[in-house]
C-alpha positions as CSV (number, residue, x, y, z in Angstrom):
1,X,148.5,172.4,35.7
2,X,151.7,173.7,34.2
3,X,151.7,175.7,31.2
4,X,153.7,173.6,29.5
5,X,151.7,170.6,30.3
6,X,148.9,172.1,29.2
7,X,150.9,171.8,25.5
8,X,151.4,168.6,25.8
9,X,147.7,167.8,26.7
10,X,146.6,169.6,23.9
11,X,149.0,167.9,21.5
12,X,147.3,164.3,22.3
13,X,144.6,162.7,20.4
14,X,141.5,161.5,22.6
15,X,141.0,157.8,21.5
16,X,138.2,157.1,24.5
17,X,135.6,154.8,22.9
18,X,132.6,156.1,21.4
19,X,129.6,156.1,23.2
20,X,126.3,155.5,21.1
21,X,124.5,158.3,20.7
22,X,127.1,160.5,22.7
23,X,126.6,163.8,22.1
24,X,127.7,167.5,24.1
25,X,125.4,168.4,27.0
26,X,123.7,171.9,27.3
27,X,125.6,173.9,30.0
28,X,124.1,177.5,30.3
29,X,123.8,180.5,27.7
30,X,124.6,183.9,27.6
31,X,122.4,186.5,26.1
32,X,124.5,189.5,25.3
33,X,123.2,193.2,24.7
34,X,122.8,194.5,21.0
35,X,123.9,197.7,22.0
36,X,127.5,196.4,23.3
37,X,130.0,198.5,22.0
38,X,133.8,196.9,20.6
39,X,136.6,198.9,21.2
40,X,137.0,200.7,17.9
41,X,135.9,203.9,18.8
42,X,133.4,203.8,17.0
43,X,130.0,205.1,18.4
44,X,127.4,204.6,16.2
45,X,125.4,201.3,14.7
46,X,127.6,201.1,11.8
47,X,131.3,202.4,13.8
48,X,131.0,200.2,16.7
49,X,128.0,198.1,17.2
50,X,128.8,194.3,18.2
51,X,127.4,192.2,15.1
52,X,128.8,189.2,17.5
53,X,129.3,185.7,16.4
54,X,129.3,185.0,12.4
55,X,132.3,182.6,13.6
56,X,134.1,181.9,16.8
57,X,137.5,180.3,17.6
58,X,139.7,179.1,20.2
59,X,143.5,179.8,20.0
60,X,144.2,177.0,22.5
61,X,148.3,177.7,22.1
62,X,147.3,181.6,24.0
63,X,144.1,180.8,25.2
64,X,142.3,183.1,23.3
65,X,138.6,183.7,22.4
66,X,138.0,185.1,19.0
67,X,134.4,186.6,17.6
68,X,134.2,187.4,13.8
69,X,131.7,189.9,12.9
70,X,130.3,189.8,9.1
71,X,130.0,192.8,6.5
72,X,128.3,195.2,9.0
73,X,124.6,196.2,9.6
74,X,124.5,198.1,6.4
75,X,123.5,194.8,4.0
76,X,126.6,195.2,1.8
77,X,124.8,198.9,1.0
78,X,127.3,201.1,3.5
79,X,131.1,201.7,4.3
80,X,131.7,199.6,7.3
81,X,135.4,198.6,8.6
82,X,135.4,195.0,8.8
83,X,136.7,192.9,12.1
84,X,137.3,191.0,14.7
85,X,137.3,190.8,18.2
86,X,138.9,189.0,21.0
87,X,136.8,188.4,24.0
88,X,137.0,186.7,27.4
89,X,134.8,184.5,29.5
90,X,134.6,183.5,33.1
91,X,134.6,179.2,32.3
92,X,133.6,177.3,35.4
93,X,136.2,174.4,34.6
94,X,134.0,172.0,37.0
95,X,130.7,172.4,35.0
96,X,131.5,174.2,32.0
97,X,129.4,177.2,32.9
98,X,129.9,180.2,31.4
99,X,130.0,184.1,32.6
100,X,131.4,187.6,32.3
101,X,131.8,188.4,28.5
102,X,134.1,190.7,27.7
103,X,135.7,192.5,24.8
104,X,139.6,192.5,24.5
105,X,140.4,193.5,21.5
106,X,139.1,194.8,18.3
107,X,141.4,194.5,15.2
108,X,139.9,196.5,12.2
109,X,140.8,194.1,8.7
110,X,143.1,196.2,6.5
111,X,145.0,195.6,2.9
112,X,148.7,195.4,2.7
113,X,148.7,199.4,2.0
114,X,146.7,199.6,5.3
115,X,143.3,200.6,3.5
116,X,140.6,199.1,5.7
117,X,138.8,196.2,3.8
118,X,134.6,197.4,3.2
119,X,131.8,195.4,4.1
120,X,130.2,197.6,0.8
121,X,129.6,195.2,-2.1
122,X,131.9,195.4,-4.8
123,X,131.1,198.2,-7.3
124,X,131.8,197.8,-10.2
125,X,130.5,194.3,-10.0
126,X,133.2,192.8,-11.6
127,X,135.9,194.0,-9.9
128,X,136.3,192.3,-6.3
129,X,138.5,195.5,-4.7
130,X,138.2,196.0,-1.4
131,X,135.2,194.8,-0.5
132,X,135.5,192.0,2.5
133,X,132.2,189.9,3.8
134,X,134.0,187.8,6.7
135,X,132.4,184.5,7.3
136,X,135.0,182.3,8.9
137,X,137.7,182.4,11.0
138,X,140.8,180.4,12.2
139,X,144.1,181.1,14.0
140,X,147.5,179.2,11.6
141,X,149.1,177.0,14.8
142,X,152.5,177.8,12.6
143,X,153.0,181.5,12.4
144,X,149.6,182.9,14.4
145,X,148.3,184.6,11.4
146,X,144.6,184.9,11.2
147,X,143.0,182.8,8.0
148,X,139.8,184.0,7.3
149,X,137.3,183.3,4.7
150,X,134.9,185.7,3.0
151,X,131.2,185.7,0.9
152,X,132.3,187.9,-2.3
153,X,134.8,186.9,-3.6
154,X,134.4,183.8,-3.0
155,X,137.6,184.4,-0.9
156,X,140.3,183.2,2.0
157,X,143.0,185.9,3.0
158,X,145.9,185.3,5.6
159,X,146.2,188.6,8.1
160,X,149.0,189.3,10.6
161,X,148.1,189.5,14.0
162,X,147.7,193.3,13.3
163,X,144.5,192.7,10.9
164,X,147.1,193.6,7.8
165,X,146.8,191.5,4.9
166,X,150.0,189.0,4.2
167,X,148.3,187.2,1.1
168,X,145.1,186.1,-0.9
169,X,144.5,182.5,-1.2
170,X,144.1,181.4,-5.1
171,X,140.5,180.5,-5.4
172,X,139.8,177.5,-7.8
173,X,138.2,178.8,-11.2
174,X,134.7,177.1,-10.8
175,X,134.2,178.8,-8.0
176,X,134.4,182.3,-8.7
177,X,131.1,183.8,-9.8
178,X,130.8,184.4,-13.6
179,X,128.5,185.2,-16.6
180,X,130.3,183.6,-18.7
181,X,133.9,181.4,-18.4
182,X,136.7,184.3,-17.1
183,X,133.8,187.2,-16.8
184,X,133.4,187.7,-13.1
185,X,130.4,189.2,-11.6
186,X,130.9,189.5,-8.2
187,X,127.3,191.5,-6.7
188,X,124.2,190.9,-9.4
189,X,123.0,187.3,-9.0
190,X,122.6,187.3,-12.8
191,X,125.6,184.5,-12.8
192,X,125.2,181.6,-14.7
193,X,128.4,179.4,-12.3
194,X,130.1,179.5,-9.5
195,X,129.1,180.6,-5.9
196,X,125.4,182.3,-5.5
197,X,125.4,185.6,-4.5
198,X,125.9,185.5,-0.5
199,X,126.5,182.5,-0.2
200,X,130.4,182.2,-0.8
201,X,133.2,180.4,1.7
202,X,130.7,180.8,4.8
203,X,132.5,178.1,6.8
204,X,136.7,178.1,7.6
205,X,138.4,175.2,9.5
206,X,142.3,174.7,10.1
207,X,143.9,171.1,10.7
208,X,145.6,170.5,13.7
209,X,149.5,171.1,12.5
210,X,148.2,173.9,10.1
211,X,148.9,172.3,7.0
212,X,145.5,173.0,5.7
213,X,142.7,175.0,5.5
214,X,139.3,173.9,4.3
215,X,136.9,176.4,3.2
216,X,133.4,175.8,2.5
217,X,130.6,177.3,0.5
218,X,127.2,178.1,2.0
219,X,125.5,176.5,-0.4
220,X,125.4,174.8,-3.5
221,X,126.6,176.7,-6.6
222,X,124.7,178.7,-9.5
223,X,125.3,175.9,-11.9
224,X,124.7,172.9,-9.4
225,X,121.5,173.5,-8.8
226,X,121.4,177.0,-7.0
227,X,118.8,177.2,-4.5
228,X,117.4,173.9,-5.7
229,X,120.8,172.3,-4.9
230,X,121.4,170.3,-1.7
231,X,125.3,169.8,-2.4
232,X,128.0,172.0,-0.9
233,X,131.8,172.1,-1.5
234,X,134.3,172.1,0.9
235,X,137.4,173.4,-0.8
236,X,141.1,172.5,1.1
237,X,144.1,174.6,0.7
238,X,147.8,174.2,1.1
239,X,148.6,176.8,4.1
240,X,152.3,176.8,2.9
241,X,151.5,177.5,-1.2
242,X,148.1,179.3,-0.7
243,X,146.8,176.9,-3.4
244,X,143.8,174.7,-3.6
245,X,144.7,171.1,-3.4
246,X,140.9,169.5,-3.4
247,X,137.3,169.8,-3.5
248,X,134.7,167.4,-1.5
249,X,130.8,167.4,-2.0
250,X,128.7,167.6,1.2
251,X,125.1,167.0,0.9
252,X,122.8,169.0,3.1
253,X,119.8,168.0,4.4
254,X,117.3,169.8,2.1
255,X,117.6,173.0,-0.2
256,X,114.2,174.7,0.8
257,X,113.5,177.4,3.6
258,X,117.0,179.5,2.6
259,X,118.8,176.2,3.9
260,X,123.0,176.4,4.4
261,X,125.9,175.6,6.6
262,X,127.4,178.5,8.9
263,X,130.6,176.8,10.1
264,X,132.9,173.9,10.0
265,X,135.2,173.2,12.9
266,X,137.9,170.9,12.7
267,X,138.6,167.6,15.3
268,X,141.5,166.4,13.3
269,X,142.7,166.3,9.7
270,X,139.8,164.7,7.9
271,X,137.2,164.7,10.5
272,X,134.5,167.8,10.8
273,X,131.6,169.5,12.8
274,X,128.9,171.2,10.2
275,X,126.8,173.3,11.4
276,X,123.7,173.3,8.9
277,X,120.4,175.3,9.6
278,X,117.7,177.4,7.9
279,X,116.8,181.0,7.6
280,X,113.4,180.7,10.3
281,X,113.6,182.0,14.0
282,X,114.4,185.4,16.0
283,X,116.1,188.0,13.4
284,X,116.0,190.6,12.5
285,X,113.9,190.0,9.2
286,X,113.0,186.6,9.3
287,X,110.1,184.0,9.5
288,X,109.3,182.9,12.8
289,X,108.0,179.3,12.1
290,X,109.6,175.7,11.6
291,X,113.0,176.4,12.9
292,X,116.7,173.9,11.9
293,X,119.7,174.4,13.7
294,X,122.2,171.0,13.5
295,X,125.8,170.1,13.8
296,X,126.6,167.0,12.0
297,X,129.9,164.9,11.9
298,X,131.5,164.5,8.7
299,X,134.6,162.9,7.3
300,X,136.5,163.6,4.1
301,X,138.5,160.3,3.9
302,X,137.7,158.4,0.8
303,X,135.6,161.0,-0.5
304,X,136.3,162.0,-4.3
305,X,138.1,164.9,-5.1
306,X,135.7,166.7,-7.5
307,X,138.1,170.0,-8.2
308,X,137.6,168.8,-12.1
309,X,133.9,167.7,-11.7
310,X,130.6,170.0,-12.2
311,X,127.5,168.3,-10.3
312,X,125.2,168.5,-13.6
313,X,121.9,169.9,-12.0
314,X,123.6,169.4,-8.6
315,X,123.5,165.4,-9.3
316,X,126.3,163.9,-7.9
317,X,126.7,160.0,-8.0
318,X,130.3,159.3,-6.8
319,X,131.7,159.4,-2.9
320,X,130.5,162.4,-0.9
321,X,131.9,163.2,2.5
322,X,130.6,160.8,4.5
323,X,127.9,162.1,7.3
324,X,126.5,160.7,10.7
325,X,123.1,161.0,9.7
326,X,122.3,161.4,13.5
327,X,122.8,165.4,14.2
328,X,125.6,165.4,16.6
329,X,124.1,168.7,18.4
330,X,120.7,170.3,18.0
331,X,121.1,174.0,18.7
332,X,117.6,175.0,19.1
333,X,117.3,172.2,21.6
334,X,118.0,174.3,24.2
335,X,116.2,178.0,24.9
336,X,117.3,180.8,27.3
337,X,114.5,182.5,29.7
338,X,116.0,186.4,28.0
339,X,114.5,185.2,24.8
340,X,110.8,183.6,26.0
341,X,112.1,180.1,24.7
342,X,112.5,181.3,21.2
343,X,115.4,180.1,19.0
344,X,117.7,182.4,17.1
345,X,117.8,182.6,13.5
346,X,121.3,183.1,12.8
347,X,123.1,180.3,14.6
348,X,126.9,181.1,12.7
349,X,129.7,180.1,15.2
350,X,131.0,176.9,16.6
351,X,134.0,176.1,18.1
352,X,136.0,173.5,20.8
353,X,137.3,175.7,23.5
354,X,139.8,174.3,26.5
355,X,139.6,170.7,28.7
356,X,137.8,171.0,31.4
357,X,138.9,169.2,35.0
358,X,137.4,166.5,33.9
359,X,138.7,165.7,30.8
360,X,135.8,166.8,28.6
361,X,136.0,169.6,26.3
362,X,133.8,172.9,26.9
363,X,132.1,174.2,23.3
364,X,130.6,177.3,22.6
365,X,127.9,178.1,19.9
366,X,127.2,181.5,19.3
367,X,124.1,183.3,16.9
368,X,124.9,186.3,14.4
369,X,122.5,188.8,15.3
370,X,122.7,191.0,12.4
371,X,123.4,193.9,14.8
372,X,119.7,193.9,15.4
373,X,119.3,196.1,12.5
374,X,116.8,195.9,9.3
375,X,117.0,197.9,6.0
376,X,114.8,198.5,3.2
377,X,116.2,196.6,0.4
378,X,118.3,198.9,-1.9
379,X,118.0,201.7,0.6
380,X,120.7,203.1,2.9
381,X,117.6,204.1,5.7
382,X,118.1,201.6,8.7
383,X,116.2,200.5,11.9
384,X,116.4,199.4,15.1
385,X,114.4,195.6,15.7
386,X,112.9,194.9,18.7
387,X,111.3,191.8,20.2
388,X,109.8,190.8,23.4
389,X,110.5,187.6,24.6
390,X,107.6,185.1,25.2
391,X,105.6,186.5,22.9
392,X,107.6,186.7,20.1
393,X,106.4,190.6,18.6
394,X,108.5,192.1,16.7
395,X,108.4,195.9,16.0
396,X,110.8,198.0,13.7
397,X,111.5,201.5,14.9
398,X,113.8,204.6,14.0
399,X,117.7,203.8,15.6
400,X,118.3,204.6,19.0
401,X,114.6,204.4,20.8
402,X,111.3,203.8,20.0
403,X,109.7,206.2,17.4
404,X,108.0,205.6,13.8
405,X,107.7,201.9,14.7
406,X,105.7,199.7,12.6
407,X,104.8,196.0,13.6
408,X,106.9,192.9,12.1
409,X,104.6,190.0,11.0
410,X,105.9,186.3,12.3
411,X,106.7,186.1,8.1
412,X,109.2,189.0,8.7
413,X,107.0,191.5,6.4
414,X,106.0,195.1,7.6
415,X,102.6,195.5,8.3
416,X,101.2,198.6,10.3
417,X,101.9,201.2,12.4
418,X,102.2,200.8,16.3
419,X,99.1,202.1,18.0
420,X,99.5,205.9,19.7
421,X,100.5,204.7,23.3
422,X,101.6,201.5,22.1
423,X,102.9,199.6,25.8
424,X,107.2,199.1,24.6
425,X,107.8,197.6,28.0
426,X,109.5,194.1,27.8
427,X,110.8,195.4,24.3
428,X,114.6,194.4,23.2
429,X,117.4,194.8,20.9
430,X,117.7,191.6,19.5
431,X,120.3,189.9,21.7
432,X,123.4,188.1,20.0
433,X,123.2,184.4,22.0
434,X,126.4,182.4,23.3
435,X,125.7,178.7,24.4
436,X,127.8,176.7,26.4
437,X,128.1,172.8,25.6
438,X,130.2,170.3,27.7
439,X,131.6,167.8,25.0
440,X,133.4,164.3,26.9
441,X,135.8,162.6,25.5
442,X,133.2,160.2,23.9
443,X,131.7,162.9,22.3
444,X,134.6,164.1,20.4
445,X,136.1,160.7,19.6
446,X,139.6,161.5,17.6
447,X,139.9,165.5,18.2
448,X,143.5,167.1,18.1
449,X,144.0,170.3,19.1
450,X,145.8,172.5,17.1
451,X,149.8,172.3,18.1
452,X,152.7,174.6,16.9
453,X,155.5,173.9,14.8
454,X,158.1,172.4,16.5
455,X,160.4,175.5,16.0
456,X,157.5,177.6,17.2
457,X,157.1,175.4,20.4
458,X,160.5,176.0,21.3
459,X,160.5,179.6,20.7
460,X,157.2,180.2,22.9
461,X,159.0,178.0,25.8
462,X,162.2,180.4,25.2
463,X,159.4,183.1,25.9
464,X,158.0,181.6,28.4
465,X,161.2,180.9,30.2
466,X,162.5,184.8,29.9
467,X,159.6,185.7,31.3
468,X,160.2,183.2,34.3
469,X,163.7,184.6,34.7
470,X,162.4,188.0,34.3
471,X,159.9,187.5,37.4
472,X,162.2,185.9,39.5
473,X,164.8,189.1,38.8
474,X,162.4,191.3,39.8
475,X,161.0,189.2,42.7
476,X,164.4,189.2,43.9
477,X,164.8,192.8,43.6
């Protein structure tokens, strides 16, 4: 198929009929070394080591794979430079299978005075700085800047294709953490409103011209119920202003077991995938038992814009978004042989990558591994995690091999010391996990893909067109 083509098929809207019950098949998985190295430079744990997928996304207008990684293995406790990386994959475009991952490109996050952006907490606590906790991540169809959305603040910055910052995002007033109204308290969780601590804009989406972007919060706010609440907001921006132009409560499934959303993906302008889970499975720290993993289809027509509204106790009686109570995609459904069955804890990434030959959609989901690292809380000392798959034992050792390990209990506490000759065969690095899901066109019902500017369109066919008379200069020469 012609480039161009290719355009115009990604400008249409599917309108197949949808099928009950449709929902995107399991393809294959990938599971993908902890010790993988980006391109940085870096060759340490906290200089260079993947932390894969805390979001991924699909530039359909370059076909281009992007993997956000969060805040670094440090726990918000050590310098790390934040960023991104652009990968490839081998896509079977017959089955959807997936293959070959490899890093691109790794652009390092930077201010506009070129000062990288730290994945250390703030400190002071009330002064935001530098400090950058990436979360979500979309590509702007008009310009090609990178949006992204971050935990501290909570925040959404624009970046050039560079990394460089072009512009902050004016983040509503109810949602900036406080102690009181205009004191800002961006680390302690000693806030009494606005976003809990780690849990700011975990999820970013991007409509299909670019107009908006819609940010979403982890979980329900300090004063609407904090860890008790079951209601979210999704928080949608004006790409051209920077300004927030509405708020929308979404309503999770339950509040208990450290229960959140880790992305939102757009499949037009008022139609969404959520992907809501808990904190149980294979991390790095975590409880082994009772694992959640869902996507769920949501849709923000007709539901009230609450940007003036608090959710008293997190009790909301107007129009949330509405939600297919049906998941549309259960993520720990499916189980690769690399990891005994088990199901990741930290299933953060989601996205609707290129049309396949036959018309249906490949989708990838993809697990933040945490880079496979565990700290003692307030202490800069860090350690290797390993697990062996099918049996689900966990041991903690010294980085880089297998000395002064201690066991990890299914409830992610320490308990004791490995026996002397303790067998470490079958032991790994956490791996971070990319799934492959072929998605038809029943199954995505209404999706747009992104599409450029009209302007832009006609400058990348300019491009595309020097480039054509370029090649056929030099074939002639």
């Amino acid at each position: 198929m012609r480039l161009i083509d290719r355009f115009l098929v990604a400008a249409l809207t599917l309108t197949a009929a949808s099928a009950a019950g449709a929902t995107p098949a399991f393809v294959n998985g990938l599971a993908l070394p902890a010790t993988l190295l980006d391109l940085s430079g870096g060759a340490t744990v906290n200089t260079g080591r993947v932390g894969y997928f805390s979001d991924i996304y699909y530039d359909n207008l370059r076909n281009e794979w992007w993997a956000l990684s969060d805040r670094g293995p440090g726990g918000g406790t050590l310098d790390y430079a934040t960023r991104v990386q652009r990968f490839t994959i081998d896509v079977n475009t017959s089955t959807g299978a997936i293959s070959n991952f490899q890093i691109q490109q790794t652009v390092l996050f930077a201010d506009t005075a070129g000062q990288a952006l730290n994945g250390k907490a703030p400190s002071p606590a009330n002064v935001l700085g530098g400090s950058f906790d990436p979360e979500g991540f979309v590509i702007n169809p008009k310009n090609g800047n990178m949006i992204v959305s971050d935990e501290y603040g909570a925040s959404v910055f624009e970046f050039d294709r560079n990394g460089k910052l072009v512009r902050e995002y004016v983040i509503p007033e109810n949602i900036k953490p406080t102690t009181a109204p205009g004191v800002y308290n961006y680390d302690p969780d000693a806030n009494t409103a606005g976003r809990r601590i780690n849990r700011g804009f975990e999820g970013l989406a991007i409509s299909p011209d670019g107009s908006f972007a819609y940010a979403m919060l982890q979980s329900a706010m300090v004063n609407e119920g904090g860890g008790n609440g079951v209601y979210n907001r999704i928080v949608k921006f004006d790409t051209s202003t920077g300004q927030a132009v509405g708020q929308y409560a979404y309503k999770m499934e339950a509040a208990n077991q450290g229960r959140g959303i880790s992305a939102l993906v757009a499949i037009n302008d008022h139609e969404f995938l959520v992907l809501e889970r808990n904190n149980r499975g294979i991390g790095s720290g975590s409880e082994l038992t009772t694992q959640n993993k869902k996507v769920y289809k949501i849709d923000i027509a007709g539901a009230d814009d609450i940007s003036g509204i608090e959710l008293t106790n997190g009790v909301f009686a107007g129009n949330a978004v509405t939600k297919v109570a049906t998941p549309y995609l259960d993520l720990g459904a499916d189980t690769l042989a690399a990891l005994g069955g088990a199901v990741p804890e930290k299933w953060e990434g989601l996205a609707i990558g290129p049309q396949l030959d036959d018309g249906s959609f490949l989708m990838l989901a993809g697990t933040d591994n945490d880079y496979s690292v565990s700290q003692i809380a307030g202490s800069a000392t860090q350690y290797d995690v390993y697990f062996k798959a099918g049996t689900n034992s966990r041991i903690q050792c010294d980085i880089g091999g297998f000395a002064n390990c201690v066991v990890m209990n299914a409830n992610g506490s320490l308990g004791a010391a490995v026996a002397a000759g303790f067998d470490t065969t079958g032991y790994t690095l956490i791996p971070g996990v990319l799934h492959a899901y072929k998605a038809s066109a029943a199954d995505l019902v209404g999706y747009t893909a992104p599409v450029p500017e009209p302007q832009t369109y006609a400058l990348m066919l300019a491009g595309l067109g020097a480039i054509g008379w370029v090649a056929r200069r030099r074939r002639r020469g």
